[in-house]
BAFI-3210 file (N, C-alpha, C; in Angstrom, 3 decimals, decimal comma, padded with zeros to 6 digits):
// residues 119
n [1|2|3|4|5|6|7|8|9|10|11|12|13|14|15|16|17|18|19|20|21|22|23|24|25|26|27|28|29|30|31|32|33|34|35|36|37|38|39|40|41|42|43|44|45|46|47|48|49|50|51|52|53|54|55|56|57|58|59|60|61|62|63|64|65|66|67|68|69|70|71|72|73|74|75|76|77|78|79|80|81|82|83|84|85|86|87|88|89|90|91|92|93|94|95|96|97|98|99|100|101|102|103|104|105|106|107|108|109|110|111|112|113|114|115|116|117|118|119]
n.u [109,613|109,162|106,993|104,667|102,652|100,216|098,513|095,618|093,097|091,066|089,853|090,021|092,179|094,047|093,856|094,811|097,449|098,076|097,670|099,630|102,289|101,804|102,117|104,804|105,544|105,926|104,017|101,098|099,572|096,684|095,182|092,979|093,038|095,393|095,065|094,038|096,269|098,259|097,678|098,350|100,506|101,870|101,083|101,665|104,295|105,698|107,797|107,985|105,916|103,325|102,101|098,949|098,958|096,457|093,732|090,838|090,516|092,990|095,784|098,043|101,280|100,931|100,365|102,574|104,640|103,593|104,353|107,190|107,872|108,040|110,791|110,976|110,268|111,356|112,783|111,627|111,066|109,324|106,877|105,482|102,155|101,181|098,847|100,626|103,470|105,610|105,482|105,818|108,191|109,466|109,541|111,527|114,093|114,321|115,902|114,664|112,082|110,149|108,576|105,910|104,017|100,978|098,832|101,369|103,080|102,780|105,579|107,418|106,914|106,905|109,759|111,062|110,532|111,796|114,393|114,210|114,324|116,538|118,181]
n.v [111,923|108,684|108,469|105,837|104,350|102,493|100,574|098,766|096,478|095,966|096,766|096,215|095,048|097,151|098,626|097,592|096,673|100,101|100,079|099,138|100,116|102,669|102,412|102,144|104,692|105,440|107,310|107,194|106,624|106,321|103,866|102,551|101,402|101,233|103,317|105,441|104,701|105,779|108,428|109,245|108,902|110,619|112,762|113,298|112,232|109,356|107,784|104,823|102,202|099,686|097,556|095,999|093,101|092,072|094,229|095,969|098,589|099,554|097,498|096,454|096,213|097,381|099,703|100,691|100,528|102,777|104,636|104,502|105,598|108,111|110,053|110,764|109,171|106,518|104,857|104,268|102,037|099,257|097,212|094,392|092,895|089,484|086,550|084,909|085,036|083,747|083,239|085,842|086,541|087,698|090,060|089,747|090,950|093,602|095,785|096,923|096,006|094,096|090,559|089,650|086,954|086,749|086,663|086,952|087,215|090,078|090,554|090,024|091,551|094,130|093,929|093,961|096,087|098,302|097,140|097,759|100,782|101,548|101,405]
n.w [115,058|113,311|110,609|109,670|107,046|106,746|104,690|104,058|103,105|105,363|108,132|110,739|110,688|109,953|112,511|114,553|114,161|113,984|116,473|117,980|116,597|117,466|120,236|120,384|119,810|117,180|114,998|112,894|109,996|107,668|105,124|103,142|099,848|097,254|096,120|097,733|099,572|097,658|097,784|100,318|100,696|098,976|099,940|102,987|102,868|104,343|106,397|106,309|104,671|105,108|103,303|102,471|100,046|098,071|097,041|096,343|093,638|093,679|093,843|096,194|094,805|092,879|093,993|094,713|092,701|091,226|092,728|092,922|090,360|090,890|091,973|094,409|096,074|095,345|097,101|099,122|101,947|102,305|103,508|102,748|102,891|102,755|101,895|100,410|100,533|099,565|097,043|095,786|095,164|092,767|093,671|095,020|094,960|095,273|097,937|099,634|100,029|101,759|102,589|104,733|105,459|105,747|109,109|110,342|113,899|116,098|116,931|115,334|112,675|113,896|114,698|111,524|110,958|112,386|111,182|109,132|108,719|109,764|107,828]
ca.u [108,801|109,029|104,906|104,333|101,626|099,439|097,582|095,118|090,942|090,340|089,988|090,779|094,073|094,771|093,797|095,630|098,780|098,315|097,792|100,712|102,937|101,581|102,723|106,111|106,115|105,220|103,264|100,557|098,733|095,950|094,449|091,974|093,274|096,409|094,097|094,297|097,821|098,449|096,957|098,642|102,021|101,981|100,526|102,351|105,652|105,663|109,066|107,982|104,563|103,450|100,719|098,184|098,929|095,302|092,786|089,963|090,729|094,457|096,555|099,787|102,056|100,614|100,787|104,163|105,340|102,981|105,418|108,884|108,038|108,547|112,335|110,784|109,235|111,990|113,685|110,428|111,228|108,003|106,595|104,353|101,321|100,087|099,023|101,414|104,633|106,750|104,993|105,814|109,722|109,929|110,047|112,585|115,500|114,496|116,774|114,299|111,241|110,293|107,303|105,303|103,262|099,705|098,880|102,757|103,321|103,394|106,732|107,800|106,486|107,727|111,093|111,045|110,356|113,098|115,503|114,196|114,139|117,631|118,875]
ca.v [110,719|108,121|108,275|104,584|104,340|100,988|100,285|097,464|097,117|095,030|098,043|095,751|094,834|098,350|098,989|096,499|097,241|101,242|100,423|098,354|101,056|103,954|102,153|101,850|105,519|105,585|107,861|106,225|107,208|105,059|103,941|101,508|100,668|101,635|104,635|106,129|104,862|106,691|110,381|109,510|108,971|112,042|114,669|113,078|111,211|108,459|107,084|103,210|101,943|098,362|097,415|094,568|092,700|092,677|095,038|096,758|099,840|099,516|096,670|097,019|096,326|098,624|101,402|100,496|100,929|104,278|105,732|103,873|106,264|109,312|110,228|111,365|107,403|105,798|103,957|104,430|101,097|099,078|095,678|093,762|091,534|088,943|085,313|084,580|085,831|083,035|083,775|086,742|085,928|088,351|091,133|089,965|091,292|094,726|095,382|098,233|096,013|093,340|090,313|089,100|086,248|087,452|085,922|087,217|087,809|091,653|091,309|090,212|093,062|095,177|093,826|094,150|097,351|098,371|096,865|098,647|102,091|101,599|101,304]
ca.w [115,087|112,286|110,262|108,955|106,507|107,060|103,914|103,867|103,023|106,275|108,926|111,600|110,597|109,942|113,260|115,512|113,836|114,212|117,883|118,552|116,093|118,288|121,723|120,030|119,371|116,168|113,963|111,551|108,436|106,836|103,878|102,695|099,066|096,840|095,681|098,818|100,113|096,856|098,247|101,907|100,527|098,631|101,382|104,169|103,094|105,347|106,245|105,736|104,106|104,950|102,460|102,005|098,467|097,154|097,001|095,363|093,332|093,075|094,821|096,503|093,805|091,373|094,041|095,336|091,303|090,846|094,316|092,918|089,443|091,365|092,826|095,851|096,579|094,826|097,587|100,603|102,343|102,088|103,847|102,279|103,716|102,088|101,736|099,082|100,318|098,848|095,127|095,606|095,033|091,204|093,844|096,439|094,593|095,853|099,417|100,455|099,705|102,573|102,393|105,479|105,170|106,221|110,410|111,052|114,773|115,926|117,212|113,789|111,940|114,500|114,475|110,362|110,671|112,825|110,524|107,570|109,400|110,260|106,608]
c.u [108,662|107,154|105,424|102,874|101,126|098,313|096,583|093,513|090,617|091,190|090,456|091,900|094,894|094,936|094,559|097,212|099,054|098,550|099,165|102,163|102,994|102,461|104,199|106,927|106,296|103,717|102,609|099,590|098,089|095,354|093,762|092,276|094,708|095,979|094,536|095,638|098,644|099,315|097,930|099,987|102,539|102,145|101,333|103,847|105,850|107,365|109,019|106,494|104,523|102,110|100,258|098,947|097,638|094,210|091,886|091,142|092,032|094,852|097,882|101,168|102,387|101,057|101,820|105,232|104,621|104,260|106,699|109,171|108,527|110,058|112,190|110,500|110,380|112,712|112,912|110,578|109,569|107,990|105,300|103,677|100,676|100,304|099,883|102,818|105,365|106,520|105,096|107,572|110,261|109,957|111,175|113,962|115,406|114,536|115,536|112,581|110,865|109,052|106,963|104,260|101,727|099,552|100,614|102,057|103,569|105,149|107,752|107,733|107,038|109,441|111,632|111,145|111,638|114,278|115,064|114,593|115,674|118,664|119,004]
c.v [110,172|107,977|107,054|104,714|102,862|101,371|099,160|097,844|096,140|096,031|097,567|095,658|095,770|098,708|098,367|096,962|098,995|101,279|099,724|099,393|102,494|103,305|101,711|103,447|106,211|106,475|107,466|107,015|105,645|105,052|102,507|100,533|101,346|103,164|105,936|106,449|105,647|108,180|110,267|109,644|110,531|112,833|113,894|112,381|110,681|107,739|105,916|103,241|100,017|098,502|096,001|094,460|093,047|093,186|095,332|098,014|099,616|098,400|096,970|097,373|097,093|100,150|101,314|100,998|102,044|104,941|105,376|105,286|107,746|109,479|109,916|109,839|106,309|104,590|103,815|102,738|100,657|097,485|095,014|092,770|091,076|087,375|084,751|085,230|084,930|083,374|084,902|087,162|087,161|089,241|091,110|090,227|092,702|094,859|096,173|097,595|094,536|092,329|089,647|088,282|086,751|086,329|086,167|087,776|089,622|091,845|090,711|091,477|094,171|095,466|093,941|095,417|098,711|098,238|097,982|100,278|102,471|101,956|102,585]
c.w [113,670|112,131|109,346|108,251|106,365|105,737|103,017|103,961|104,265|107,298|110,543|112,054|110,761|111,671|114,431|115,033|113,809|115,576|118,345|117,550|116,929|119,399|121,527|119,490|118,101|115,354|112,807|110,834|108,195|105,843|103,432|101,564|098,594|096,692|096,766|099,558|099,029|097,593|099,431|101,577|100,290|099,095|102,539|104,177|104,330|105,490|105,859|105,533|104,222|104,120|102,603|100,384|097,561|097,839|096,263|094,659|092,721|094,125|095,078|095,964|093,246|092,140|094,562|093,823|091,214|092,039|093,551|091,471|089,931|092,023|094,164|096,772|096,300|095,400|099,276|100,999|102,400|102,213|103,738|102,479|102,624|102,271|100,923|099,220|099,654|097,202|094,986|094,926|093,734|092,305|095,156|095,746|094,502|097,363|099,897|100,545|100,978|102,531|103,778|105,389|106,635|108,116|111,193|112,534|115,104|116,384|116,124|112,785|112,567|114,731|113,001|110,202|111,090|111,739|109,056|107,581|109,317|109,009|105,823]
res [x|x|x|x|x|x|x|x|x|x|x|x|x|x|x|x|x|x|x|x|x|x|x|x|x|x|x|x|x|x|x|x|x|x|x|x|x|x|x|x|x|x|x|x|x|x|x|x|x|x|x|x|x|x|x|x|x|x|x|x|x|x|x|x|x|x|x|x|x|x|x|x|x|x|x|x|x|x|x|x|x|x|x|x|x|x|x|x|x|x|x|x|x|x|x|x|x|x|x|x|x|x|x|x|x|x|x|x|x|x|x|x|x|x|x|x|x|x|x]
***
């Protein structure tokens, strides 16, 4: 069973997308800020990590580059929510790195995810 790690501070979001990841078979991990998606990455290597952009504590970015420093994280496929996916553009010239503009459809995200899995 592929474990996805969902890491966003709006517990809702997390939660709607764990439930629609579970009924797909899916294995989920959660975390509140980078801080945490940090700790979860670590103790559980997650096959894919979708993150919120900003946060308290640490934001997605920062912990998407704290995971890329390690070998072990170096190439963890990773889809990123946020209002700002087009400004987000300085990181679309990583293949393993994916952006979703925040209100995406689940069978977007779910079909994203797929493709990343696959790679």
């Amino acid at each position: 069973m592929k474990k996805i790690l969902i890491v966003d501070d709006e517990p809702a979001q997390r939660k709607v997308i764990a439930a629609a990841l579970k009924q797909k078979g899916y294995g989920t991990l959660e975390a509140e800020d980078g801080l945490q998606g940090l700790e979860q990455a670590r103790a559980e290597k997650p096959d894919l990590i979708i993150s919120d952009v900003y946060m308290d504590n640490m934001n997605g970015f920062m912990m998407v580059e704290t995971l890329r420093q390690d070998a072990e994280f170096e190439t963890i496929p990773v889809i990123m929510m946020t209002s700002a996916a087009q400004a987000a553009g300085a990181w679309q010239s990583e293949e393993d790195i994916e952006y979703l503009d925040k209100g995406f459809a689940m069978p977007k995200l779910l079909s994203t995810i797929e493709k990343m899995l696959k790679t």
